[in-house]
C-alpha positions as CSV (number, residue, x, y, z in Angstrom):
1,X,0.0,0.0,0.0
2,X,3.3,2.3,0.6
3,X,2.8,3.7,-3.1
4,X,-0.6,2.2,-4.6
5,X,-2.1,5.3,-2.9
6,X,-0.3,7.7,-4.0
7,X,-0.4,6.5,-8.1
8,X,-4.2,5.7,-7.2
9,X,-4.7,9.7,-6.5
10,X,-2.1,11.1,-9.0
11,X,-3.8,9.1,-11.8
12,X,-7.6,10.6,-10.7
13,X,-5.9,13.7,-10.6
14,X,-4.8,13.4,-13.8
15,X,-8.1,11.9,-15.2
16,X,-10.1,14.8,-13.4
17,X,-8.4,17.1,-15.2
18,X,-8.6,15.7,-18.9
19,X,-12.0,15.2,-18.6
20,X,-12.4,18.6,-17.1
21,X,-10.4,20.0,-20.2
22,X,-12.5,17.8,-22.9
23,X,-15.7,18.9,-21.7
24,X,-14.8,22.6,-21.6
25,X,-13.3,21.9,-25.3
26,X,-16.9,20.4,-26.0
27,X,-18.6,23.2,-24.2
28,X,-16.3,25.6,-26.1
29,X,-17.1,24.2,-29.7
30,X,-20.8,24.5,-29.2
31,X,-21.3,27.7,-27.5
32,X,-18.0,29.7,-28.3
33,X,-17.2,31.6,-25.5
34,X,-13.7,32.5,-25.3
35,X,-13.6,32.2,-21.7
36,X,-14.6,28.2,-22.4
37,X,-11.4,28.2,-25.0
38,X,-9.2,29.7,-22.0
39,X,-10.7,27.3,-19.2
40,X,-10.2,24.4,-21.4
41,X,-6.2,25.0,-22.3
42,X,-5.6,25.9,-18.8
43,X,-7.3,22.4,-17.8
44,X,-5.2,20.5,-20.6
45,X,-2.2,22.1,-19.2
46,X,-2.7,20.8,-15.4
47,X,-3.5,17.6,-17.0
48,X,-0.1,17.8,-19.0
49,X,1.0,18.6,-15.3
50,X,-0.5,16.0,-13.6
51,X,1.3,13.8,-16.0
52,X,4.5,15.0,-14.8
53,X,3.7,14.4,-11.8
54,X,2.8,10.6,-12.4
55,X,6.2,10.6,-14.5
56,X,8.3,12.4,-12.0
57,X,7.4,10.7,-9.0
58,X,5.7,7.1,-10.0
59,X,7.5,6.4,-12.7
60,X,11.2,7.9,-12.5
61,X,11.6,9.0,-8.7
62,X,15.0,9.3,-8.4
63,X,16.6,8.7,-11.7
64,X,15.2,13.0,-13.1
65,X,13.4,15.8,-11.0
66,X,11.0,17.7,-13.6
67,X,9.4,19.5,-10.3
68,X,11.1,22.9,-12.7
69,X,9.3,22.1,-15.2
70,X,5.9,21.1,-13.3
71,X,6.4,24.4,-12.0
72,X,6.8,26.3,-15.0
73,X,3.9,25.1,-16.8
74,X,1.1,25.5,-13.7
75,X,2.6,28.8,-13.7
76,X,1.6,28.7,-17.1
77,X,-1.7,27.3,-16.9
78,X,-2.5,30.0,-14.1
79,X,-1.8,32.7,-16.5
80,X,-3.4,31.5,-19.4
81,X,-7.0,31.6,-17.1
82,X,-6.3,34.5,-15.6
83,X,-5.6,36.5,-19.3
84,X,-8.4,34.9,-20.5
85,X,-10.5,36.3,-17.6
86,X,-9.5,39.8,-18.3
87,X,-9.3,39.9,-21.4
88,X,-13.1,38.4,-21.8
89,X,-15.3,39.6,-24.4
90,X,-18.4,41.7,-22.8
91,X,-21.4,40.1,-23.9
C-alpha cells in the first residue's frame, strides 16, 4: 500500500483534469465563449502537469526531478485563465 495510494490519486488527478479540459473543449465548440477556450487549455495544461507528476514521482523518482518544469507550466496554466478572464469579451 506504501505507493498504490499515491499513483491511485495522481492518476484521478490526472483523469479529473482531462476530462475537465474535454468537456470545456466540447462546451467551447458549441457555445463559443472564449472564456470556455481559456478554461479548457488551462485544464489541458494541469492535466499535461499532472502527467508530470505521475512521471516524475511514479515512474522515475530518483533517476530525473521535472518538479522545474511542473512548475513552469502550472505557472503557465494560471496565467493562461487568468488573461483569459480579463481579457473576456463583454457580452
Amino acid at each position: 500500500m506504501g505507493t498504490l495510494f499515491p499513483t491511485l490519486v495522481y492518476t484521478l488527478c490526472f483523469a479529473t483534469s482531462a476530462l475537465c479540459a474535454f468537456l470545456l473543449g466540447r462546451s467551447f465548440s458549441r457555445i463559443r465563449s472564449r472564456v470556455l477556450l481559456w478554461s479548457a487549455i488551462c485544464f489541458t495544461l494541469l492535466a499535461v502537469v499532472n502527467l508530470l507528476v505521475i512521471f516524475d514521482l511514479v515512474i522515475y523518482p530518483t533517476a530525473i526531478d521535472l518538479r522545474p518544469e511542473r512548475m513552469w507550466l502550472t505557472l503557465i496554466a494560471v496565467a493562461v485563465l487568468l488573461f483569459g478572464f480579463i481579457w473576456r469579451e463583454e457580452v
